[in-house]
TIVOBA-384598 format. One line per field, with one value per residue (C-alpha): x, y negated, z negated. Coordinates in nm, 4 decimals, decimal comma, m for minus. Example, Ala and Ser with C-alpha at 12.3 -4.5 7.8 and 13.67 -1.06 7.14 Angstrom:
BEGIN
px <- (1,2300 1,3670) .
py <- (0,4500 0,1060) .
pz <- (m0,7800 m0,7140) .
This chain:
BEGIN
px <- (m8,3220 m8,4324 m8,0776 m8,2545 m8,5094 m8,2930 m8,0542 m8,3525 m8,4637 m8,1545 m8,0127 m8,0875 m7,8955 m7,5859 m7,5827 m7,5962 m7,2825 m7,1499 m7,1772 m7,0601 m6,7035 m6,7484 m6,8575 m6,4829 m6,5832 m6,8786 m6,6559 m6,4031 m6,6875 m6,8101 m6,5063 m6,3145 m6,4556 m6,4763 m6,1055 m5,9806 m6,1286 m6,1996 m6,2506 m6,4870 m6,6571 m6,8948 m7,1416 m7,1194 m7,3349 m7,6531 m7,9655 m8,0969 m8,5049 m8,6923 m8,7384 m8,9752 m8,8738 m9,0729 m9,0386 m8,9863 m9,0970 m8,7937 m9,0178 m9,1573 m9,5403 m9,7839 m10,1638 m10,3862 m10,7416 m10,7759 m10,4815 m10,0932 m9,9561 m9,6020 m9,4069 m9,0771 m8,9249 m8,5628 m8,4445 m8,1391 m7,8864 m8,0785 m7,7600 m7,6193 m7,7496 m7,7003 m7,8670 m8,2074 m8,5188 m8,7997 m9,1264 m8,7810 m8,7336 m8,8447 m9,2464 m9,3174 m9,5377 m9,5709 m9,5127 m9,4415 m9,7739 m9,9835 m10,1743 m10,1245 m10,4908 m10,4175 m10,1469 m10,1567 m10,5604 m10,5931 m10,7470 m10,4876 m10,6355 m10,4534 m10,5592 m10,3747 m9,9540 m9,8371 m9,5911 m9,8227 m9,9129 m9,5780 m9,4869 m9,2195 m9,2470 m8,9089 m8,7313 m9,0548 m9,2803 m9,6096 m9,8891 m9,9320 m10,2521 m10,1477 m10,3073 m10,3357 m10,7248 m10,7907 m11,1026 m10,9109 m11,0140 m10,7881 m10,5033 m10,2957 m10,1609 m9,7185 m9,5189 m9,2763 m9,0255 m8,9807 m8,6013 m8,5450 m8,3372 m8,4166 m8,0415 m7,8416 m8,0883 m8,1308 m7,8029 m7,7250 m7,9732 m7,8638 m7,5250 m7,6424 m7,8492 m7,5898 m7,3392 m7,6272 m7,6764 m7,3097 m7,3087 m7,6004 m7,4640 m7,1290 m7,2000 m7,0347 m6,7151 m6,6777 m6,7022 m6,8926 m6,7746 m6,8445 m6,6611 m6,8925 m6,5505 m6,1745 m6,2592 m6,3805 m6,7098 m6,5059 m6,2134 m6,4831 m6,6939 m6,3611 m6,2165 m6,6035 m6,6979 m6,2952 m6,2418 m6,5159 m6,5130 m6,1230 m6,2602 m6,3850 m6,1849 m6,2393 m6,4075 m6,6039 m6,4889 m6,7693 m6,6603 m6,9866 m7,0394 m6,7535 m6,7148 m6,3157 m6,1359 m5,7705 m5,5434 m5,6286 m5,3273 m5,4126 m5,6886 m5,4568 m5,1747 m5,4295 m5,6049 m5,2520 m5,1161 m4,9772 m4,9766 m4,6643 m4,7017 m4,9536 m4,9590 m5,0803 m5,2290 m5,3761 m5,6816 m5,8307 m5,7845 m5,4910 m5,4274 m5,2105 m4,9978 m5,0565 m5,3320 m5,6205 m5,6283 m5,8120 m5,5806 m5,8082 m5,9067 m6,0891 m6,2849 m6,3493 m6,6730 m6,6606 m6,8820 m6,8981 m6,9865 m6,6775 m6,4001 m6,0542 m6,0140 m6,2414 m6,0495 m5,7013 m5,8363 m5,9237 m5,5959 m5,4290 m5,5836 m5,4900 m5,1649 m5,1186 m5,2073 m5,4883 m5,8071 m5,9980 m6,2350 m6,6020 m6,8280 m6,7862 m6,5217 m6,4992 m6,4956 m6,1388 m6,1016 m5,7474 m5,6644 m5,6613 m5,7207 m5,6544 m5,6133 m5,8282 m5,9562 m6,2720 m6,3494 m6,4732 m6,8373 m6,8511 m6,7802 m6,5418 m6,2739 m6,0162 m5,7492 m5,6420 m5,3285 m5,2040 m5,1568 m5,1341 m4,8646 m4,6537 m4,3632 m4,3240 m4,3855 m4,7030 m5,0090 m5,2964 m5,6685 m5,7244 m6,0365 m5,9698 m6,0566 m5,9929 m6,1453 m6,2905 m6,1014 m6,4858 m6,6895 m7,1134 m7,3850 m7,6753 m7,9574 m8,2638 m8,4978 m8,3022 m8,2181 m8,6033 m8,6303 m8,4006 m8,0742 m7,7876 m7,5710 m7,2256 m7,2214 m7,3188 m7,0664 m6,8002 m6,8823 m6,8763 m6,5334 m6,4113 m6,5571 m6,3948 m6,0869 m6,1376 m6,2400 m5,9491 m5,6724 m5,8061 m5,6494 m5,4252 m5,4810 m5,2310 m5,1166 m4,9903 m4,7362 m4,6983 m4,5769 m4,2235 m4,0759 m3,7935 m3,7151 m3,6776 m3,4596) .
py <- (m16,9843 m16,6307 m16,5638 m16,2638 m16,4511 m16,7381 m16,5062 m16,3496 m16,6937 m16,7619 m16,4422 m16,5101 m16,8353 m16,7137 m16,3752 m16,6148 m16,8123 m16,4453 m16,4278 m16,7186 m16,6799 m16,7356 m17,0803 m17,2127 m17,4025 m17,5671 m17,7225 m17,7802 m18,0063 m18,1394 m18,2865 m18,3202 m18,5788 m18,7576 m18,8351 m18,8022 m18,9023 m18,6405 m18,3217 m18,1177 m17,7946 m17,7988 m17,5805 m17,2020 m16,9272 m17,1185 m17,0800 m17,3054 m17,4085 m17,4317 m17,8094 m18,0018 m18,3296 m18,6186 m18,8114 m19,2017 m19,4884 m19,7194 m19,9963 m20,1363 m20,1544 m20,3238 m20,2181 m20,4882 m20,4677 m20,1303 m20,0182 m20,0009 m20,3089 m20,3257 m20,5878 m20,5566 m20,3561 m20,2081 m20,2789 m19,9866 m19,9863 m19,7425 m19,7317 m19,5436 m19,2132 m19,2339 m19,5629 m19,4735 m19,6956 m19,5333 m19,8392 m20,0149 m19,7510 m19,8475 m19,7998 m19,8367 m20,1240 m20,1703 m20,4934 m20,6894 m20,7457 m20,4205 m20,2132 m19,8300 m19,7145 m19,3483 m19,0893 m18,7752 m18,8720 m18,8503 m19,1400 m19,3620 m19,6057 m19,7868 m19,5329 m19,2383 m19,2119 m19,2919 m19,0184 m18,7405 m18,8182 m18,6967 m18,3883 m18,2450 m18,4478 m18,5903 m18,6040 m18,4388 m18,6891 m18,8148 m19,0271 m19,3424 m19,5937 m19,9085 m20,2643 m20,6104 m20,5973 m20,3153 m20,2649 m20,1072 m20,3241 m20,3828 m20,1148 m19,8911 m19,6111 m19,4880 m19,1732 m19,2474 m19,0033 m19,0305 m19,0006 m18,7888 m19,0777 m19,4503 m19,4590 m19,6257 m19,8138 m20,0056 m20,0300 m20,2059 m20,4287 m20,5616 m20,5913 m20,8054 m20,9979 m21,0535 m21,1719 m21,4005 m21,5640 m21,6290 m21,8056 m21,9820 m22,0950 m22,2203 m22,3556 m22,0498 m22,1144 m21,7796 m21,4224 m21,1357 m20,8308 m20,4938 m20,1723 m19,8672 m19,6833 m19,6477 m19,3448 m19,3563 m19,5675 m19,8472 m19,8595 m19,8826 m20,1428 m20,3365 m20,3524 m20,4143 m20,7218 m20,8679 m20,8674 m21,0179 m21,3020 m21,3935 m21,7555 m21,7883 m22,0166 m21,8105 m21,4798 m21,3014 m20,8589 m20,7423 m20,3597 m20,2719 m19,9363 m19,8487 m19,4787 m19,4399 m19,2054 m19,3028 m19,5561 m19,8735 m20,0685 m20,1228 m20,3593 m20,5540 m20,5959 m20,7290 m20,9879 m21,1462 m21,1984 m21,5657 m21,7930 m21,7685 m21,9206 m22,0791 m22,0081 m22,2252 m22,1042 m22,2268 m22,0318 m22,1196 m22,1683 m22,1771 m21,8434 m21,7209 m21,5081 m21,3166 m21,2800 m21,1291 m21,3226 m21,5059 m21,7606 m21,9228 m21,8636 m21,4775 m21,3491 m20,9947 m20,8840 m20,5805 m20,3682 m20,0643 m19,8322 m19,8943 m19,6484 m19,4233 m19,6002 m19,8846 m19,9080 m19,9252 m20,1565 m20,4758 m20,4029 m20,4769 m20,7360 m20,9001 m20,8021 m20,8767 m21,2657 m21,2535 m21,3875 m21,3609 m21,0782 m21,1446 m20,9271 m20,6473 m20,4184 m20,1103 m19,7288 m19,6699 m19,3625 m19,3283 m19,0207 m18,8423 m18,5187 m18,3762 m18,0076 m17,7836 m17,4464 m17,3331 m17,0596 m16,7485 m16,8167 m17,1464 m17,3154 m17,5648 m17,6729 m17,9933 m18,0428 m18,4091 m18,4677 m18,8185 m19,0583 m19,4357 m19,6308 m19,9964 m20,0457 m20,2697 m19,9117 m19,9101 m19,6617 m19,8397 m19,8131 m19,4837 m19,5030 m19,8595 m19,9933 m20,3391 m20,6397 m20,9171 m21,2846 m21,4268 m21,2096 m21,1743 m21,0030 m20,9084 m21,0897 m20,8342 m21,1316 m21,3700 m21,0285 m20,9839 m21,3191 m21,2824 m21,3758 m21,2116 m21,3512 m21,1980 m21,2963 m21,6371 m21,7023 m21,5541 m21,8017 m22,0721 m21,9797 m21,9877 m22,2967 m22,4515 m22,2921 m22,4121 m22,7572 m22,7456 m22,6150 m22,7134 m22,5204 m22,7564 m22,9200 m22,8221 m23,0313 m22,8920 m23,0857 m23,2737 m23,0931 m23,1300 m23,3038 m23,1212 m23,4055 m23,7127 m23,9251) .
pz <- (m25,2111 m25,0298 m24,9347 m24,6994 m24,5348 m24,4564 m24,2834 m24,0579 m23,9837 m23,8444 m23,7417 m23,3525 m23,3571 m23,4942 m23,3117 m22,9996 m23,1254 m23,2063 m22,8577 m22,7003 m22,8905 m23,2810 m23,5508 m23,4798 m23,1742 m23,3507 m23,5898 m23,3281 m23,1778 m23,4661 m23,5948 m23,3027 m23,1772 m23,5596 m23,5389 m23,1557 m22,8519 m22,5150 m22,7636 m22,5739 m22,5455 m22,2559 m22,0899 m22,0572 m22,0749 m22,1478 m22,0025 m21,7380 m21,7664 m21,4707 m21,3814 m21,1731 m21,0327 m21,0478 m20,7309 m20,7595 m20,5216 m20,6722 m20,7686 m21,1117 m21,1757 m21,3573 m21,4767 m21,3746 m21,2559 m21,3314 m21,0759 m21,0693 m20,9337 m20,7687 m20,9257 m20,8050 m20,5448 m20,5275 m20,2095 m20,2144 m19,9262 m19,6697 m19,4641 m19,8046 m19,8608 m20,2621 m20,2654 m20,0579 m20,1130 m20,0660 m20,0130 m19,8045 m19,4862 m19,1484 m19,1102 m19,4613 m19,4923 m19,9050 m20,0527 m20,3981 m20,5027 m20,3663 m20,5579 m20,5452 m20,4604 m20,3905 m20,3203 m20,1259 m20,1233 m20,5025 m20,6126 m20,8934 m21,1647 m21,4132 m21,6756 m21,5078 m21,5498 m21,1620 m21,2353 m21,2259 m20,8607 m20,7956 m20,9143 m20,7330 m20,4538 m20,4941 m20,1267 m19,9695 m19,7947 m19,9541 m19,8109 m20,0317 m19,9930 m20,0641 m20,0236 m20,1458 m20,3094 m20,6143 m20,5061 m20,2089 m19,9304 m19,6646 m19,7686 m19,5100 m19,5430 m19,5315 m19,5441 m19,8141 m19,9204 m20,3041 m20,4999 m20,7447 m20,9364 m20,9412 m21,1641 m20,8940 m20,7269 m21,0775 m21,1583 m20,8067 m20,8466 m21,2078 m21,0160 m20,7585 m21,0246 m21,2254 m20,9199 m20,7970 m21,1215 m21,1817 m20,8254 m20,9341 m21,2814 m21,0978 m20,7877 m20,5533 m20,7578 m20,9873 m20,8521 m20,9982 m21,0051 m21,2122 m21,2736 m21,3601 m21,4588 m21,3507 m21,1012 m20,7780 m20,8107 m21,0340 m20,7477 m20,4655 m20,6629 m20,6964 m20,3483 m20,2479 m20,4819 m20,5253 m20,2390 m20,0410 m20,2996 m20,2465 m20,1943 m20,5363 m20,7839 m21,0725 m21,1592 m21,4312 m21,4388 m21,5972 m21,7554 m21,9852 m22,0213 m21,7987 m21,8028 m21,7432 m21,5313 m21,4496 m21,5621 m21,3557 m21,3085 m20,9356 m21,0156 m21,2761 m21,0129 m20,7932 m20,9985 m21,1527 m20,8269 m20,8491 m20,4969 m20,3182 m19,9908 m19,7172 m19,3454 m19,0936 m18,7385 m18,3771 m18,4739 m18,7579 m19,1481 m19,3579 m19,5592 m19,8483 m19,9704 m20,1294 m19,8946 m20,1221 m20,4236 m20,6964 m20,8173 m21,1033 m21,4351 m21,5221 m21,8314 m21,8717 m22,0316 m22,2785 m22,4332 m22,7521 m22,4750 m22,2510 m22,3413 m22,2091 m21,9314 m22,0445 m22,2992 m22,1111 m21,8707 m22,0767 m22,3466 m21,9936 m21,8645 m22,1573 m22,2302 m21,8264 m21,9902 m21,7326 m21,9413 m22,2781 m22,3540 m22,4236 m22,5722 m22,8449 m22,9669 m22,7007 m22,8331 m22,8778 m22,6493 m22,5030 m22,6174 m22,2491 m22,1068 m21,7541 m21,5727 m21,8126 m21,5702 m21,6238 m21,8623 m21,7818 m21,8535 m21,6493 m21,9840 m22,0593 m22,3290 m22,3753 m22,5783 m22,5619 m22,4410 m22,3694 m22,6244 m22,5531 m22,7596 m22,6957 m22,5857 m22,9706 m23,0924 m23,2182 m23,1545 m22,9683 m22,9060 m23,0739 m23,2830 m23,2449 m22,9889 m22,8038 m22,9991 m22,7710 m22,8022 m22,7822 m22,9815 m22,8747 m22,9145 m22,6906 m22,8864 m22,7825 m22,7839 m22,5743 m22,3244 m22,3391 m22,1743 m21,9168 m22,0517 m22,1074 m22,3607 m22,3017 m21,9170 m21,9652 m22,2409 m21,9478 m21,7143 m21,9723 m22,0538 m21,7181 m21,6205 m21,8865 m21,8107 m21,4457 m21,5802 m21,8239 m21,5364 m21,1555 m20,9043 m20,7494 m20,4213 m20,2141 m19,8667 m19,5236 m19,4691 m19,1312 m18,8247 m18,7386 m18,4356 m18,3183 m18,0320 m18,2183 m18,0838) .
């Protein structure tokens, strides 16, 4: 080995380390993260690239005669800023089934990449020529204003997918309902899907790929809550308390990308005796970190500092993880043809629970007369 020319090859690489502090933190990194969760060195002094943003129309596409065809459309919530659909705002008349004929008066075929017709155009307003013949007959023409992201307009739609099959598969009996993380997106999801489904019998939590954040013992309280009463009024239906609840069997779904709080989350629900666990073994992550300043250089560093144990006096999760009761994989070819295997083993195992234990029938009892003689 040319000891001399391998240290000029990399003599600009290490004198930028050199720089940045010295080779400890690339170790630190390195094997940090081999043996203990939320290790980090982030960021810094690090240059930032110019980037152009590709603007997208939040819709999926299809080559056929020669043109890009719009197969599916993401319909968003427009009344949500973050969730913005671009080909759903009022005006813009562009359907499921068009074909893109031109954009900003550049002609598109189905040999060109759609992307490069927009170019940083995301959130600046493009003129798209749309219609339902290739040969461009009959189109019309709509200002659409393009996202920069087409992230959370996807991931709502697999949500709302995923809560319309389960309805499907039981008949309106089992809720859906799916926790991005444990922060502030996983508590909103919650108190927006659990409780708008309190009718529901039974219900599937669905944590894949859950991101963490806190420690979410609010959602457990909610979804153990046992029946403790009925009240009766002039006005309407019978309620409960307590009053938002789902009394009936649950199954959580877990994943190998579902960790800290992911983690914490289903070892609770089932130590909380709530339901099984289907899917695969999450990360093992629940070593936590919290209130680290910034460095100097707009850099970053953690040291992990809370560690998860039992009250039997064991060490938990830790580069274990939590093992699912019902253990399945996502089978590529039977996700490729529209399946997915770890949901609809979930709602087989709570209709069976349901089938298994009914919720009982329960009978207001007959008003009282306070004047018999």
């Amino acid at each position: 080995m040319d000891l001399k020319a391998t240290e000029q090859k990399y003599a600009p690489y290490l004198e930028a380390v050199a720089h940045r502090a010295d080779l400890s933190y690339l170790f630190q990194e390195m094997l940090g993260n081999l043996v203990l969760g939320h290790t980090y060195v982030m960021g810094g002094d690090a240059p930032q690239p110019a980037r152009v943003t590709v603007g997208l129309l939040g819709a999926d596409y299809k080559v056929e005669n020669g043109r890009y065809r719009i197969t599916r459309i993401y319909s968003g919530e427009n009344w949500n800023p973050q969730l913005r659909a671009p080909l759903t705002q009022p005006g813009v008349n562009v359907n499921v089934g068009d074909y893109i004929i031109a954009v900003n008066g550049r002609n598109v075929s189905g040999g060109d990449s759609i992307y490069s017709f927009f170019e940083a155009t995301a959130n600046k307003s493009v003129v798209l020529r749309a219609g339902p013949n290739a040969d461009g007959k009959d189109t019309r023409e709509a200002a659409v204003v393009p996202v920069a992201s087409e992230a959370a307009l996807r991931n709502l739609a697999w949500i709302e997918d995923n809560r319309r099959k389960v309805n499907q598969m039981t008949g309106g009996r089992v809720a859906y309902i799916y926790l991005p993380n444990t922060s502030g997106a996983g508590l909103t999801n919650f108190n927006r899907y659990y409780f708008a489904q309190v009718g529901k019998e039974g219900a599937v939590i669905d944590e894949r790929f859950n991101g963490g954040g806190s420690v979410a013992d609010y959602m457990i309280d909610y979804m153990r809550r046992p029946l403790l009463s009925y009240w009766h009024t002039r006005e309407g239906a019978d309620f409960t308390t307590p009053f938002a609840a789902i009394y009936g069997a649950k199954a959580m779904i877990v994943n190998e990308f579902a960790g800290s709080g992911g983690d914490a989350l289903p070892w609770m629900f089932r130590k909380a005796g709530i339901g099984p666990l289907v899917g695969k073994r999450t990360w093992g992550g629940l070593v936590g970190i919290y209130d680290y300043p910034q460095l100097l250089d707009g850099g970053g560093v953690t040291a992990p500092r809370l560690a998860f144990w039992n009250p039997n006096g064991t060490w938990e999760v830790e580069n274990a993880g939590v093992a699912p009761d019902i253990e399945v994989e996502q089978d590529p070819k039977a996700i490729r043809e529209g399946h997915d295997p770890q949901l609809e083993k979930a709602v087989d195992v709570v209709m069976e629970a349901l089938k298994k234990n009914p919720l009982p029938k329960h009978t207001r009892p007959a008003f009282p007369n306070y004047y018999r003689k």
